[in-house]
C-alpha positions in Angstrom: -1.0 -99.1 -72.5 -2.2 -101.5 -75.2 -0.3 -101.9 -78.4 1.6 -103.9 -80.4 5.3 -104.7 -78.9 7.9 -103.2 -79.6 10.8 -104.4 -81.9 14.4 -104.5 -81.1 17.7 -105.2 -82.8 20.4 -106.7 -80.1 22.5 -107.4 -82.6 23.1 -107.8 -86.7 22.4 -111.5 -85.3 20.0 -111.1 -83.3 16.7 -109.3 -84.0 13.0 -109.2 -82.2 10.4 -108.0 -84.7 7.5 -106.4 -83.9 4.8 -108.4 -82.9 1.4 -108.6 -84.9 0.0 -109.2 -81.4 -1.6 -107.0 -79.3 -0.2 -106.8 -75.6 -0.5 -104.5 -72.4 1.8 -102.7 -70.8 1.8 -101.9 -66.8 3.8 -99.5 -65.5 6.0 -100.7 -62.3 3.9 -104.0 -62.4 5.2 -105.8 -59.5 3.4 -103.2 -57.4 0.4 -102.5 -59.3 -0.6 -106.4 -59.5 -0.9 -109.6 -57.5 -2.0 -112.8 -57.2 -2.3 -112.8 -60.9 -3.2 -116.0 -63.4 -2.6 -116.3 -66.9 -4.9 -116.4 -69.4 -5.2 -116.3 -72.6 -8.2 -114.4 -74.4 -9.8 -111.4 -76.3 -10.3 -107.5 -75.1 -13.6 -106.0 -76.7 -14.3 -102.7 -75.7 -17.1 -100.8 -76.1 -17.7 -97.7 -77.2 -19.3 -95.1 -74.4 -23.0 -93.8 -75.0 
C-alpha cells in the first residue's frame, strides 16, 4: 500500500501527526524482503495504454 502515514495520539503529550509524506507499506516485511538498501527518491507511475 502507498499512502500517507498514519497519525497517532500516545498520549495528550505525545502526538505523531500525519505525515505529508508519501510512504509504502509491506505487509509481513521481514519475509517479503531482503538484502534491502535505502534509498531515497521519487515513484512515477504510469498510466496503462
Amino acid at each position: 500500500m502507498v499512502g500517507n502515514g498514519q497519525s497517532a495520539k500516545c498520549s495528550d503529550y505525545l502526538e505523531y501527526p500525519v505525515s505529508g509524506a508519501q510512504q509504502v507499506f509491506i505487509e509481513s516485511a521481514s519475509g517479503a524482503v531482503s538484502d534491502c538498501s535505502a534509498f531515497d527518491s521519487m515513484m512515477s507511475w504510469q498510466p496503462e495504454q
